[in-house]
Predicted model as a PDB file, atoms N, CA, C, CB and O in Angstrom, pLDDT in the B-factor column:
MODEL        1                                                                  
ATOM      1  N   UNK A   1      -7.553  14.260  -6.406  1.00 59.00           N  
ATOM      2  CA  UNK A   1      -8.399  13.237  -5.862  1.00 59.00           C  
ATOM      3  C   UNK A   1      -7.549  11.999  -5.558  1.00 59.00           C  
ATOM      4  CB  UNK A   1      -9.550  12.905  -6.835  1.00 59.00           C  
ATOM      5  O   UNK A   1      -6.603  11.829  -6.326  1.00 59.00           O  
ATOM      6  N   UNK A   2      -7.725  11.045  -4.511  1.00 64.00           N  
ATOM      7  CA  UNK A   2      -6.945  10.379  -4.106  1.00 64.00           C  
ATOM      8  C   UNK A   2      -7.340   9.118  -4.873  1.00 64.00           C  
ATOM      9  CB  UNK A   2      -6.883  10.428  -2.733  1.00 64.00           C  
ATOM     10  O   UNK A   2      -8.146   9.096  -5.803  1.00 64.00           O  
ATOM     11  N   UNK A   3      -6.627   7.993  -4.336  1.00 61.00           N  
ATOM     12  CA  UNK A   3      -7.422   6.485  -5.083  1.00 61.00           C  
ATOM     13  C   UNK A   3      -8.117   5.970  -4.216  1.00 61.00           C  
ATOM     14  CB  UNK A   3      -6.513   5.204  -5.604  1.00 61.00           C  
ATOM     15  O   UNK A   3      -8.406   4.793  -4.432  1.00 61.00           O  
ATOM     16  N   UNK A   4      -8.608   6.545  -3.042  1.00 65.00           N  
ATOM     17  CA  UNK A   4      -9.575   6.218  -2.418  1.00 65.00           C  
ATOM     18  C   UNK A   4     -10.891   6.145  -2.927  1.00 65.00           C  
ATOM     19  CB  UNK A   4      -9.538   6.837  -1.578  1.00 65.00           C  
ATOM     20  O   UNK A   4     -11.704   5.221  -2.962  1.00 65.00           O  
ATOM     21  N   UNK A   5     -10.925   7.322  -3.316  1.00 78.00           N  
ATOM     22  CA  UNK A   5     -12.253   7.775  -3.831  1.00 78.00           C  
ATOM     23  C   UNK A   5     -12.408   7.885  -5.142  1.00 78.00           C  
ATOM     24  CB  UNK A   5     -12.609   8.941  -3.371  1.00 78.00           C  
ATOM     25  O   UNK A   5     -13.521   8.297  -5.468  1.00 78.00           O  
ATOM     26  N   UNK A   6     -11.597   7.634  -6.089  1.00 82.00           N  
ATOM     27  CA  UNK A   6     -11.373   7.742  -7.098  1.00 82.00           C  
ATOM     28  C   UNK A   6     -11.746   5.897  -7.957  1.00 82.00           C  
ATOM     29  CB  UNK A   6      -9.906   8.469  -6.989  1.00 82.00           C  
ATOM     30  O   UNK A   6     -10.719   5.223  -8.031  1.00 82.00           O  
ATOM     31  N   UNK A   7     -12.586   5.440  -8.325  1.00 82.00           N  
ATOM     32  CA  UNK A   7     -12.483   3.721  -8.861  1.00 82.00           C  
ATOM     33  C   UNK A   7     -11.709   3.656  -9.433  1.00 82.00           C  
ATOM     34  CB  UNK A   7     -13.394   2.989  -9.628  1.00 82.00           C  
ATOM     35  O   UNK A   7     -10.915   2.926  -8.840  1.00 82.00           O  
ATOM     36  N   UNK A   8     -11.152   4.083 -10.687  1.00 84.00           N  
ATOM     37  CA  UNK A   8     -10.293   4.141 -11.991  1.00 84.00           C  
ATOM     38  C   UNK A   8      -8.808   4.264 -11.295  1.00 84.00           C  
ATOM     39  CB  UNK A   8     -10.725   5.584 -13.120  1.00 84.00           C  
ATOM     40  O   UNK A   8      -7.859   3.503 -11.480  1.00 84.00           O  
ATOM     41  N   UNK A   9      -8.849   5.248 -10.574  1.00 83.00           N  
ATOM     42  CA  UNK A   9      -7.566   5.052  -9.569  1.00 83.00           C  
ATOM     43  C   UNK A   9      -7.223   4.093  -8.549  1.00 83.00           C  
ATOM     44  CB  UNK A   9      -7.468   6.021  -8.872  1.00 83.00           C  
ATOM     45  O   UNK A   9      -6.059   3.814  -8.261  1.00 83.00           O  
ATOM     46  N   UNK A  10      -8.465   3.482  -7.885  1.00 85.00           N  
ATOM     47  CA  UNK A  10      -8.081   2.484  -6.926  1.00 85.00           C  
ATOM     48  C   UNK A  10      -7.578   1.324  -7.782  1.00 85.00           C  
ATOM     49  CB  UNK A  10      -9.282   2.071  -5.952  1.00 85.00           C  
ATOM     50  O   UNK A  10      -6.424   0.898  -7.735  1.00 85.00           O  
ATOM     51  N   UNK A  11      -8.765   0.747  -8.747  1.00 86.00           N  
ATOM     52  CA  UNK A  11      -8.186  -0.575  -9.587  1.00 86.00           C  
ATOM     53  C   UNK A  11      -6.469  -0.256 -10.049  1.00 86.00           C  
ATOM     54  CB  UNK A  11      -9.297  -0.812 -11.245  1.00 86.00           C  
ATOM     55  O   UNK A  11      -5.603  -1.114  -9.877  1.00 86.00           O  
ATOM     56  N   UNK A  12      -6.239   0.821 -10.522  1.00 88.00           N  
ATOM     57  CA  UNK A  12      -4.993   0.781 -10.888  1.00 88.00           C  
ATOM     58  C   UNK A  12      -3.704   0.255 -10.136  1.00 88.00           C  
ATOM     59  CB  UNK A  12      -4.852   1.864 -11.152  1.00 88.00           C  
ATOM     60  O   UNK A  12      -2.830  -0.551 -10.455  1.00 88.00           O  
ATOM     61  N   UNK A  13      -4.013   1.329  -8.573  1.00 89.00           N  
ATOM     62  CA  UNK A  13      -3.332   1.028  -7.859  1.00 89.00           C  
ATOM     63  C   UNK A  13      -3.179  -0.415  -7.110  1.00 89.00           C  
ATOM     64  CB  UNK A  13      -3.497   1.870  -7.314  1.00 89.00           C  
ATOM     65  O   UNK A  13      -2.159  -0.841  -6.568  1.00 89.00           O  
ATOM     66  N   UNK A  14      -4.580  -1.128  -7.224  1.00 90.00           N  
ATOM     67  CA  UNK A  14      -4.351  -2.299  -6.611  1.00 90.00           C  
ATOM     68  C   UNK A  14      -4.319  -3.427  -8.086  1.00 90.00           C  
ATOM     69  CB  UNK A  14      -5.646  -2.561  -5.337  1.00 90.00           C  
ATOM     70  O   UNK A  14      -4.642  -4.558  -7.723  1.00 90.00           O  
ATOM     71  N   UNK A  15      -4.138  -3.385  -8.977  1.00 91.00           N  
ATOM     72  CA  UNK A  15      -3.606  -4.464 -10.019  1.00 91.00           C  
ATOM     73  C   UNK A  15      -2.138  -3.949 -10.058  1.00 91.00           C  
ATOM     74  CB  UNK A  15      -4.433  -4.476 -11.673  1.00 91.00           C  
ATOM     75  O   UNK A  15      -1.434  -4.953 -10.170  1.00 91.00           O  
ATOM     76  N   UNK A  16      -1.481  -3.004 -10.021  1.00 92.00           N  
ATOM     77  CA  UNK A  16      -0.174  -2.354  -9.825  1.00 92.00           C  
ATOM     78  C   UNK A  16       0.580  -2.677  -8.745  1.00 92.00           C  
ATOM     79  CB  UNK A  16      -0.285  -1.074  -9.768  1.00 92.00           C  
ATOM     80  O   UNK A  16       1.790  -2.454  -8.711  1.00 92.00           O  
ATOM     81  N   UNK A  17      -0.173  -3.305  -7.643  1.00 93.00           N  
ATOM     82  CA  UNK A  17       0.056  -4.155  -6.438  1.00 93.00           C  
ATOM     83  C   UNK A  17       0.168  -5.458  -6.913  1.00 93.00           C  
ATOM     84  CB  UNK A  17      -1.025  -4.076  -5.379  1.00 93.00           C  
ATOM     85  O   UNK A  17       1.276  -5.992  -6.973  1.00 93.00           O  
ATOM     86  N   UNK A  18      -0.463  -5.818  -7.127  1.00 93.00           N  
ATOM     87  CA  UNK A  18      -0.676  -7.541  -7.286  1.00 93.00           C  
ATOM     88  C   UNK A  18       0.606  -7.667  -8.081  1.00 93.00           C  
ATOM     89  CB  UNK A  18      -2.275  -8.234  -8.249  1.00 93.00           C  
ATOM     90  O   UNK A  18       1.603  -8.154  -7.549  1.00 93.00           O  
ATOM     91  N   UNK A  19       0.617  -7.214  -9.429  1.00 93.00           N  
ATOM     92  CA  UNK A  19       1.678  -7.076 -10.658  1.00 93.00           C  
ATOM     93  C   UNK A  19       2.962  -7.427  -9.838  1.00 93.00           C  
ATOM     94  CB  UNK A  19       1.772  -5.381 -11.480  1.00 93.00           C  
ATOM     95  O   UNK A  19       3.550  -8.498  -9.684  1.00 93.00           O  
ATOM     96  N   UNK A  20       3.271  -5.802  -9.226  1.00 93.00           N  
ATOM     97  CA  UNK A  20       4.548  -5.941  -8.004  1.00 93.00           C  
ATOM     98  C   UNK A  20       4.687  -6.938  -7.147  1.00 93.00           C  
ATOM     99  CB  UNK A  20       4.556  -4.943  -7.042  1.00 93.00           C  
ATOM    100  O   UNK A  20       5.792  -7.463  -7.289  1.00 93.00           O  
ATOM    101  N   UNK A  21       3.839  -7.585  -6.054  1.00 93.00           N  
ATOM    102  CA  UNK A  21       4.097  -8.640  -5.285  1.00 93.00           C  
ATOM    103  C   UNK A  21       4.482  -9.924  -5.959  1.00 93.00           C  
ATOM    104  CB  UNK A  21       3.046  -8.820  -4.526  1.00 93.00           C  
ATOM    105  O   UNK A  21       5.459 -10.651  -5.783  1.00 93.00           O  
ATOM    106  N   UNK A  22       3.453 -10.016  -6.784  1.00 92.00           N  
ATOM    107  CA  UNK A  22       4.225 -11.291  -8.573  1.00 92.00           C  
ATOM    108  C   UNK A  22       5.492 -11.084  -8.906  1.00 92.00           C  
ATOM    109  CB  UNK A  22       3.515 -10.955 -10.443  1.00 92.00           C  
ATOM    110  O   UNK A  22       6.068 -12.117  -9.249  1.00 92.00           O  
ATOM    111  N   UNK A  23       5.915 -10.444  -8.921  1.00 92.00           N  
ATOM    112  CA  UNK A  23       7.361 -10.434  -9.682  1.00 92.00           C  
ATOM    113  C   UNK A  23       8.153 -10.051  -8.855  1.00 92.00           C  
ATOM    114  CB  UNK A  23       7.579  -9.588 -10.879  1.00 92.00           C  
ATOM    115  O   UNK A  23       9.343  -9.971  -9.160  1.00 92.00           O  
ATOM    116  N   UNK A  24       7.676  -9.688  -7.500  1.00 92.00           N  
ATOM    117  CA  UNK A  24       9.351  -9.762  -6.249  1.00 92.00           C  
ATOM    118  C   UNK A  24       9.176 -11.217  -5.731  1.00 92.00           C  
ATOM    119  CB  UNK A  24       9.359  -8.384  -4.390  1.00 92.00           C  
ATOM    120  O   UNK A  24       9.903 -11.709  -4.868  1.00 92.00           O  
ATOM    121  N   UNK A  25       8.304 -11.759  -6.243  1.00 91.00           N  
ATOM    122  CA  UNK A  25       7.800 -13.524  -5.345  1.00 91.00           C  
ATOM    123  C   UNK A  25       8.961 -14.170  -6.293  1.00 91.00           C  
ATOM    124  CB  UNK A  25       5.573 -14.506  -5.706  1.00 91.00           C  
ATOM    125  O   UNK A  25      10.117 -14.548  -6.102  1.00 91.00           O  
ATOM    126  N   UNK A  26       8.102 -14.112  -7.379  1.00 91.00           N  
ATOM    127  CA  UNK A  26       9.140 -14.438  -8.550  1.00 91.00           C  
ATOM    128  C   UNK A  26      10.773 -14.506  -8.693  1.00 91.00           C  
ATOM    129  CB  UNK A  26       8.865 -13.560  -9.408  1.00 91.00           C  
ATOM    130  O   UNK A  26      11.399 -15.555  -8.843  1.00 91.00           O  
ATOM    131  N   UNK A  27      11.286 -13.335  -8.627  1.00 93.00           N  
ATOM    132  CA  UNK A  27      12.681 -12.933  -8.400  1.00 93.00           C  
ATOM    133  C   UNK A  27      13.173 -12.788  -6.945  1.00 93.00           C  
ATOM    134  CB  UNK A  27      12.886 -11.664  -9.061  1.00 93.00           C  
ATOM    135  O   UNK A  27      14.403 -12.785  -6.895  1.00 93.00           O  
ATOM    136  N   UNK A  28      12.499 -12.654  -5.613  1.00 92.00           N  
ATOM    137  CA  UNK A  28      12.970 -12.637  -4.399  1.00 92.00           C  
ATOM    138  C   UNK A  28      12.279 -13.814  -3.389  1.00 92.00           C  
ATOM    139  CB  UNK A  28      12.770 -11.226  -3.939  1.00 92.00           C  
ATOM    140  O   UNK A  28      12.201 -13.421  -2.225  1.00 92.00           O  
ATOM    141  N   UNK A  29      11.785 -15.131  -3.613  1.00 89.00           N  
ATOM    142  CA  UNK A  29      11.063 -15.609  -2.539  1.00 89.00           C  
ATOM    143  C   UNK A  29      10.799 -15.882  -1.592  1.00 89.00           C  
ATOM    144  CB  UNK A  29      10.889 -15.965  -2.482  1.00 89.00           C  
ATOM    145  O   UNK A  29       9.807 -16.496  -1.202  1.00 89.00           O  
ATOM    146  N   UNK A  30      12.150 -15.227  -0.730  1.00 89.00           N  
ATOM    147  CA  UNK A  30      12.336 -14.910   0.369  1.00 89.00           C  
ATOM    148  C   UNK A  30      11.834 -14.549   0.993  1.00 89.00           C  
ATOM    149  CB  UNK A  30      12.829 -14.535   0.524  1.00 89.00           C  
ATOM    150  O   UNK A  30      11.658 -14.995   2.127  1.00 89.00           O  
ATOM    151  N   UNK A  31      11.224 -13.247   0.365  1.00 87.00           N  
ATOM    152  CA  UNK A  31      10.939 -11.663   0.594  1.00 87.00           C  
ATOM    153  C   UNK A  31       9.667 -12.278   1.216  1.00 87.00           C  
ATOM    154  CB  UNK A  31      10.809 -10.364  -0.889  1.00 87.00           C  
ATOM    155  O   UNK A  31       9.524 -12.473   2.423  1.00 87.00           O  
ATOM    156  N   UNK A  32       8.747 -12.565   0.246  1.00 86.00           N  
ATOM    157  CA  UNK A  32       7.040 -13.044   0.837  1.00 86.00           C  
ATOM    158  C   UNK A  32       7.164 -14.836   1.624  1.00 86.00           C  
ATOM    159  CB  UNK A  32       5.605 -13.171  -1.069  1.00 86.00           C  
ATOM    160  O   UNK A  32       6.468 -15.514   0.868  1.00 86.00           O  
ATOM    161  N   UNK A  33       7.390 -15.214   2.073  1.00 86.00           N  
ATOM    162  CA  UNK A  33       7.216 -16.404   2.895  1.00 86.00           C  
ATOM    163  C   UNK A  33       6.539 -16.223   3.944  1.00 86.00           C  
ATOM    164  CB  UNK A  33       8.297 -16.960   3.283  1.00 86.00           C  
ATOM    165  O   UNK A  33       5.790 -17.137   4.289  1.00 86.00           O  
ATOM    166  N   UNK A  34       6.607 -15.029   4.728  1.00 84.00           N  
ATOM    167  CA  UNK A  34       5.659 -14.657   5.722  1.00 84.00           C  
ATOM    168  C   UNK A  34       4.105 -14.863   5.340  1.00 84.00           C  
ATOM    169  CB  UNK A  34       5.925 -13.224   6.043  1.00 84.00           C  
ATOM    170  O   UNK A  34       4.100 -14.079   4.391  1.00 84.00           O  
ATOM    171  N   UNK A  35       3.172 -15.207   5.378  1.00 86.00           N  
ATOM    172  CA  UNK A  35       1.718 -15.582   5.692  1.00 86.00           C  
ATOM    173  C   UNK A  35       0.869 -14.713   6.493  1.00 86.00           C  
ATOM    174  CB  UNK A  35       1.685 -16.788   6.360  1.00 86.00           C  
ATOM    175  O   UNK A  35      -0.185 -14.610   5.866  1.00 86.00           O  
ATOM    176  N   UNK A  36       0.825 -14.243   7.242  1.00 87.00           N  
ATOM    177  CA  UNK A  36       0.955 -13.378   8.044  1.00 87.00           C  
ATOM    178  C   UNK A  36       1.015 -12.551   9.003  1.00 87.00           C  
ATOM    179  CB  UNK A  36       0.900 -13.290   7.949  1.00 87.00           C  
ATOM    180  O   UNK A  36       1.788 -13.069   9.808  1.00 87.00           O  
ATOM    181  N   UNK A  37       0.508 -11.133   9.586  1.00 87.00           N  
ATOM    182  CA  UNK A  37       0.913  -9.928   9.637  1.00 87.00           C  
ATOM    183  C   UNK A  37       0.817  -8.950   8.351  1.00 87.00           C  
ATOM    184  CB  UNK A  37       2.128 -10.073  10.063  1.00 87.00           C  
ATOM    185  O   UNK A  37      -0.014  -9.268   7.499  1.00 87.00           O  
ATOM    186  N   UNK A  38       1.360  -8.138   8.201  1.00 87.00           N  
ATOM    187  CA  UNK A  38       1.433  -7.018   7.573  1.00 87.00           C  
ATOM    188  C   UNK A  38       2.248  -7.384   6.364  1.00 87.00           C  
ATOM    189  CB  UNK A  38       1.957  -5.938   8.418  1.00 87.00           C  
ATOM    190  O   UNK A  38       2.180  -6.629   5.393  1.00 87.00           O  
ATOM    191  N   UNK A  39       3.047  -8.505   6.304  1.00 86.00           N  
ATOM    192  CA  UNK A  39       4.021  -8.910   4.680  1.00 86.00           C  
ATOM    193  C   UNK A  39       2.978 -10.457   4.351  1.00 86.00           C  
ATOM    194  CB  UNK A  39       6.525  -9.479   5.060  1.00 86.00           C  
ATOM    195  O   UNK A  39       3.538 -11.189   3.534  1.00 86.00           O  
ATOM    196  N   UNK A  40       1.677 -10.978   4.835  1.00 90.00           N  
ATOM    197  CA  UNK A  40       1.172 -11.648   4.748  1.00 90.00           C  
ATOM    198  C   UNK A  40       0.208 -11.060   3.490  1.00 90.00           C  
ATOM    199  CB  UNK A  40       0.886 -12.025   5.928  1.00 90.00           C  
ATOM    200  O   UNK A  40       0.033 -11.592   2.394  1.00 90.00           O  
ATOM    201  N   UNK A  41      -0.473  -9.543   4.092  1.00 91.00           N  
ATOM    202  CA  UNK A  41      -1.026  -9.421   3.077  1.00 91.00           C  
ATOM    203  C   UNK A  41      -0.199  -9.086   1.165  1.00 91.00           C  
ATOM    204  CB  UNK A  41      -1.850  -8.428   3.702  1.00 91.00           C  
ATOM    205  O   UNK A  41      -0.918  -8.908   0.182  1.00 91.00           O  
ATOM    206  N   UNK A  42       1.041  -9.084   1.115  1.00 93.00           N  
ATOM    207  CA  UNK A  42       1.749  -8.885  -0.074  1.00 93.00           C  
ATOM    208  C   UNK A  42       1.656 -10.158  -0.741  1.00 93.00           C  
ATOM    209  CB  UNK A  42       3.161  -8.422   0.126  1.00 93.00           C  
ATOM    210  O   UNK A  42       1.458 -10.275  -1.950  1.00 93.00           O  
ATOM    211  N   UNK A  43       1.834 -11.297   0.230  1.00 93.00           N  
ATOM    212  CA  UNK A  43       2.078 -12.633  -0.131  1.00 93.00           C  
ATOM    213  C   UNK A  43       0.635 -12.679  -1.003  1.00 93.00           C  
ATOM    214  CB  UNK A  43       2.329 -13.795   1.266  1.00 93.00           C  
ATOM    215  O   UNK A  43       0.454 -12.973  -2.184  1.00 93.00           O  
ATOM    216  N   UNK A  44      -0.236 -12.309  -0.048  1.00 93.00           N  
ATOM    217  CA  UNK A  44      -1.835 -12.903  -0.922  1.00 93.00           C  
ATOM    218  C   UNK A  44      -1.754 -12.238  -2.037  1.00 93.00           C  
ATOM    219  CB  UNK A  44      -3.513 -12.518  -0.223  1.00 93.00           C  
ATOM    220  O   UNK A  44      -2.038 -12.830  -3.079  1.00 93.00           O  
ATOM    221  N   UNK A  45      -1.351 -10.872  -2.073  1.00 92.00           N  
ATOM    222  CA  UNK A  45      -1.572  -9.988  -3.736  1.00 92.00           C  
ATOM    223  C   UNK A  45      -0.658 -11.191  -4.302  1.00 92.00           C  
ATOM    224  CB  UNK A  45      -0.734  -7.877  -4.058  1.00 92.00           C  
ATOM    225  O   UNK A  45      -1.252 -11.853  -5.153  1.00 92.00           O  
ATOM    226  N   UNK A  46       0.529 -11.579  -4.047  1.00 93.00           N  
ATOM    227  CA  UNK A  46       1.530 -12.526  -5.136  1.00 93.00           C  
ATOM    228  C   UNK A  46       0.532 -13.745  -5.283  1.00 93.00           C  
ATOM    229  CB  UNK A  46       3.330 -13.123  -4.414  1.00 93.00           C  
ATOM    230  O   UNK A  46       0.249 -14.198  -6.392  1.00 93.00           O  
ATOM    231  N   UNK A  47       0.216 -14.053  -4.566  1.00 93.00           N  
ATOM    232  CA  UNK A  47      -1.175 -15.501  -4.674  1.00 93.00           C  
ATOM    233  C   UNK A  47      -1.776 -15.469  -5.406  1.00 93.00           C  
ATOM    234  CB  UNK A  47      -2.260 -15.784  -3.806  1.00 93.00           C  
ATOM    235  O   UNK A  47      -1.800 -16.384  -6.229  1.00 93.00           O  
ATOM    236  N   UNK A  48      -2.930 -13.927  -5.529  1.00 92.00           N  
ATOM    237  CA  UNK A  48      -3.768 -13.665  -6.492  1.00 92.00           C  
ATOM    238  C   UNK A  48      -3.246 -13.871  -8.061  1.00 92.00           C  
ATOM    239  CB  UNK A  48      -4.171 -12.344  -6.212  1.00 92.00           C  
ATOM    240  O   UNK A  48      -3.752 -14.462  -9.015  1.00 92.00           O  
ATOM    241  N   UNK A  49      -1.822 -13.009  -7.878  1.00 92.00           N  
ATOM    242  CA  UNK A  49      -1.014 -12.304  -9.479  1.00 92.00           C  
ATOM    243  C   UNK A  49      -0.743 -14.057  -9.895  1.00 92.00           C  
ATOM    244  CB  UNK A  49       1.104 -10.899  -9.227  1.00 92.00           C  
ATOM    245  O   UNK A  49      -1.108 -14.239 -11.056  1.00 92.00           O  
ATOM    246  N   UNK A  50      -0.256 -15.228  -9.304  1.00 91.00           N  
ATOM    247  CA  UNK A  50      -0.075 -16.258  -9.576  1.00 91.00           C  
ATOM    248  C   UNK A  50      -1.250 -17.117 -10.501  1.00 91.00           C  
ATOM    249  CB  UNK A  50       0.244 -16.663  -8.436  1.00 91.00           C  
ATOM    250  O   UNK A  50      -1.274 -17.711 -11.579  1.00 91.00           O  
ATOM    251  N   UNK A  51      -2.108 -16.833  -9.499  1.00 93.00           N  
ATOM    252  CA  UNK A  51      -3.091 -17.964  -9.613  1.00 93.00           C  
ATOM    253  C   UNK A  51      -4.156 -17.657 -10.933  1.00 93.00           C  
ATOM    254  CB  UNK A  51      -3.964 -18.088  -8.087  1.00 93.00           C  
ATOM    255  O   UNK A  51      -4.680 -18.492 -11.670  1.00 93.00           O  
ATOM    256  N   UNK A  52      -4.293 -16.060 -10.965  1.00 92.00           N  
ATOM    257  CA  UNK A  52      -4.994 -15.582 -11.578  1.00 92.00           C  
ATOM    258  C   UNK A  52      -4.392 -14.781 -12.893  1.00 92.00           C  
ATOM    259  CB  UNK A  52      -5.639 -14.992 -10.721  1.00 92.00           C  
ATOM    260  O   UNK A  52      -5.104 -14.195 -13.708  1.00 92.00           O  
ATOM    261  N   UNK A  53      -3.382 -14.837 -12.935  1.00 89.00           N  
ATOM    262  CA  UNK A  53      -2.668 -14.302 -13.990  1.00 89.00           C  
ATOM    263  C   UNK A  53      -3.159 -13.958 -15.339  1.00 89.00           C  
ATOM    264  CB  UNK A  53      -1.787 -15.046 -14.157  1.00 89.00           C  
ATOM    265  O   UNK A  53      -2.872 -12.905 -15.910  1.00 89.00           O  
ATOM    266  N   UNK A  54      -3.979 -14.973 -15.872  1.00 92.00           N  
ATOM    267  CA  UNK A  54      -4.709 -14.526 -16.730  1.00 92.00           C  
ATOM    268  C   UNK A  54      -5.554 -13.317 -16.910  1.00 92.00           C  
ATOM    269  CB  UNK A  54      -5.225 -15.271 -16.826  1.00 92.00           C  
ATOM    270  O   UNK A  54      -5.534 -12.429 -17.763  1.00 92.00           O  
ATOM    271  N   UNK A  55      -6.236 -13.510 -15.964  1.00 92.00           N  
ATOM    272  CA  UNK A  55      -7.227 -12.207 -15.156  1.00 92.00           C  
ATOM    273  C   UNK A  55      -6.405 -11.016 -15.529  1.00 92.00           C  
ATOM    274  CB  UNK A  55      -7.392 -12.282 -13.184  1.00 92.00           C  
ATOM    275  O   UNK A  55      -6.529 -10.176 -16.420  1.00 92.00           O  
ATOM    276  N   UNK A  56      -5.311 -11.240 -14.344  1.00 91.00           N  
ATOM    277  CA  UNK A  56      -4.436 -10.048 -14.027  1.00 91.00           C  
ATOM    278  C   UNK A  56      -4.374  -9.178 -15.285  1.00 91.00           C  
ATOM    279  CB  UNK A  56      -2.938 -10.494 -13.568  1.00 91.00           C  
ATOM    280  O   UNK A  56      -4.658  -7.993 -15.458  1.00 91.00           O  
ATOM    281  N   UNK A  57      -3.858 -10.247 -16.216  1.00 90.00           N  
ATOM    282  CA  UNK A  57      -2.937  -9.861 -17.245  1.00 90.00           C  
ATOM    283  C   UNK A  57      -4.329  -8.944 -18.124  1.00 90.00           C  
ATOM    284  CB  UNK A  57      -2.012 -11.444 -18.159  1.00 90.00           C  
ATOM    285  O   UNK A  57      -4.097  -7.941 -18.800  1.00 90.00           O  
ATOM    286  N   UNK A  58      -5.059  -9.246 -18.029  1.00 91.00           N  
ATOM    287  CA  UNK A  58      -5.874  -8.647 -18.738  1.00 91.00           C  
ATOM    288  C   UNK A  58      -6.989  -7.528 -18.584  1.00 91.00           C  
ATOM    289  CB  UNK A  58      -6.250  -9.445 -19.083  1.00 91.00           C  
ATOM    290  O   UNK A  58      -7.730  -6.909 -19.348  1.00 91.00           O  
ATOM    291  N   UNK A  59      -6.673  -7.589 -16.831  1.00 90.00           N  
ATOM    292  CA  UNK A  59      -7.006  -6.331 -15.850  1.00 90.00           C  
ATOM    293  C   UNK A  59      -6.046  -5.505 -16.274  1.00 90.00           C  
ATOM    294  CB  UNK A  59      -6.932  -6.529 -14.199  1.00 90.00           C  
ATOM    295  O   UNK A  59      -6.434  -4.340 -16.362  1.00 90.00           O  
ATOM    296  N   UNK A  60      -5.080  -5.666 -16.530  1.00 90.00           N  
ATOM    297  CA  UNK A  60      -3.736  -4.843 -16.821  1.00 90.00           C  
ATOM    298  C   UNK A  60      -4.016  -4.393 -18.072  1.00 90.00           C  
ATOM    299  CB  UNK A  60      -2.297  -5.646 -16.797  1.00 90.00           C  
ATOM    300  O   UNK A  60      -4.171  -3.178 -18.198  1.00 90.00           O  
ATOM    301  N   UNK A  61      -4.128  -5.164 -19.123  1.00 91.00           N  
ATOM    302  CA  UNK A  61      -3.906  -4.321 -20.715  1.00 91.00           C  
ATOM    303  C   UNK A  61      -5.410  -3.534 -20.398  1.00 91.00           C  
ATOM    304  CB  UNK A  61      -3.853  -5.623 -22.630  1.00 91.00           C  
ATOM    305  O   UNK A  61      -5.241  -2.322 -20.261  1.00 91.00           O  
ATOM    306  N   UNK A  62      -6.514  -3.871 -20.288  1.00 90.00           N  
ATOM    307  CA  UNK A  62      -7.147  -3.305 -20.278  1.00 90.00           C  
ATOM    308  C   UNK A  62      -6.954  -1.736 -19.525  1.00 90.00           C  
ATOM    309  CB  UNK A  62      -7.851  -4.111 -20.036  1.00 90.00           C  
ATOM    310  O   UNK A  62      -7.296  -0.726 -20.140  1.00 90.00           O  
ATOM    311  N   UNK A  63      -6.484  -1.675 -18.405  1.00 90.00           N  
ATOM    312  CA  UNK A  63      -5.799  -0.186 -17.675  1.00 90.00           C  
ATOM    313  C   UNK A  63      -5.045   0.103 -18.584  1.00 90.00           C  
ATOM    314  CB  UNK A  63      -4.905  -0.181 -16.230  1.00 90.00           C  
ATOM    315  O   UNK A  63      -5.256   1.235 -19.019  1.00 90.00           O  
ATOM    316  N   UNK A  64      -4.030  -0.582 -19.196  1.00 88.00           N  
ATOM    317  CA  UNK A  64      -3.040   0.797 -19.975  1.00 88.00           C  
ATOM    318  C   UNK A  64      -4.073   1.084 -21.135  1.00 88.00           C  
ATOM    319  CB  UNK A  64      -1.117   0.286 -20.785  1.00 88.00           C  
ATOM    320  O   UNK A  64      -3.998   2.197 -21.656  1.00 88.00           O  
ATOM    321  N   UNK A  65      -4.761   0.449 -21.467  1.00 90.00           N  
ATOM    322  CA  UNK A  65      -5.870   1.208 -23.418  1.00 90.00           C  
ATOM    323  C   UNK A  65      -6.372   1.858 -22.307  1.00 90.00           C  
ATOM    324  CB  UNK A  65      -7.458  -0.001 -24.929  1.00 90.00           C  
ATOM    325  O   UNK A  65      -5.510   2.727 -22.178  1.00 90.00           O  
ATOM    326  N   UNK A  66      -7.245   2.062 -21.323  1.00 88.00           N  
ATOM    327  CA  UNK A  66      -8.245   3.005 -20.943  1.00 88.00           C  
ATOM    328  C   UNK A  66      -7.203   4.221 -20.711  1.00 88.00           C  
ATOM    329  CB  UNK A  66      -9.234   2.516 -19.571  1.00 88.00           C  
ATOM    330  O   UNK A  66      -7.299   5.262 -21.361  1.00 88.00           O  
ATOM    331  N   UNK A  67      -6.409   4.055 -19.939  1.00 87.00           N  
ATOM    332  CA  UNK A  67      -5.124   5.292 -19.160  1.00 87.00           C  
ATOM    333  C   UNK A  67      -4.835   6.058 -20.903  1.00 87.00           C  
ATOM    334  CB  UNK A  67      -2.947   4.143 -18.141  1.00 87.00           C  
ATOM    335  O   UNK A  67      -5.136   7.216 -21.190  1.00 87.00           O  
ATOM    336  N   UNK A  68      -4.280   5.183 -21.728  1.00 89.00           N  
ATOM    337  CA  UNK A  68      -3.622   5.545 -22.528  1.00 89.00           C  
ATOM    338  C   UNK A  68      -5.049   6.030 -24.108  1.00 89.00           C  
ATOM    339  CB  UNK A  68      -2.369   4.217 -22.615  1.00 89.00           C  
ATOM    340  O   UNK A  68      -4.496   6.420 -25.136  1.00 89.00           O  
ATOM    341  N   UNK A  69      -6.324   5.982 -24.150  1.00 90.00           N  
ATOM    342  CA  UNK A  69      -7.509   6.471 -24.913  1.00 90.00           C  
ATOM    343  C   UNK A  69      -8.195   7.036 -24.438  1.00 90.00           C  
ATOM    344  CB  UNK A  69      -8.198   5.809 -25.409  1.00 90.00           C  
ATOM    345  O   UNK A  69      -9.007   7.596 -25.175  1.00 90.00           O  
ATOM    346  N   UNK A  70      -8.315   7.248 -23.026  1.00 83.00           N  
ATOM    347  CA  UNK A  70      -9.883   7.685 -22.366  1.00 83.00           C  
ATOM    348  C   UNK A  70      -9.171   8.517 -21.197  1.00 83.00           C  
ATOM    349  CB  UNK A  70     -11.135   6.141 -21.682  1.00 83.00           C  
ATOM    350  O   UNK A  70      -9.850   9.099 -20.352  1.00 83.00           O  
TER     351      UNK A  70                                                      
ENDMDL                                                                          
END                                                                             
């Protein structure tokens, strides 16, 4: 089943996004300066992972206990 159709799989894949665009912003800021086009939308996942980090961070532990109990 893909993460299309899959919820448990989509959230993963897109907090697994955000995570990634955060930490190449972080270590490359080069990379996202574009706004956009097609590297515009990476910039916004790094926007989100920034701004919301808290969130993130806790969208995140929460995925690894579910991945890793259920």
């Amino acid at each position: 089943m893909s993460a299309l159709f899959n919820f448990r799989s989509f959230l993963t894949v897109v907090l697994l996004g955000i995570c990634t665009c955060t930490y190449l912003k972080m270590q490359f800021p080069a990379i996202l300066e574009q706004r956009t086009g097609f590297r515009g939308f990476f910039w916004k996942a790094a926007r989100i992972g920034e701004r919301l980090s808290p969130w993130v961070a806790v969208g995140c532990f929460t995925m690894g206990v579910s991945i890793i109990f259920f």
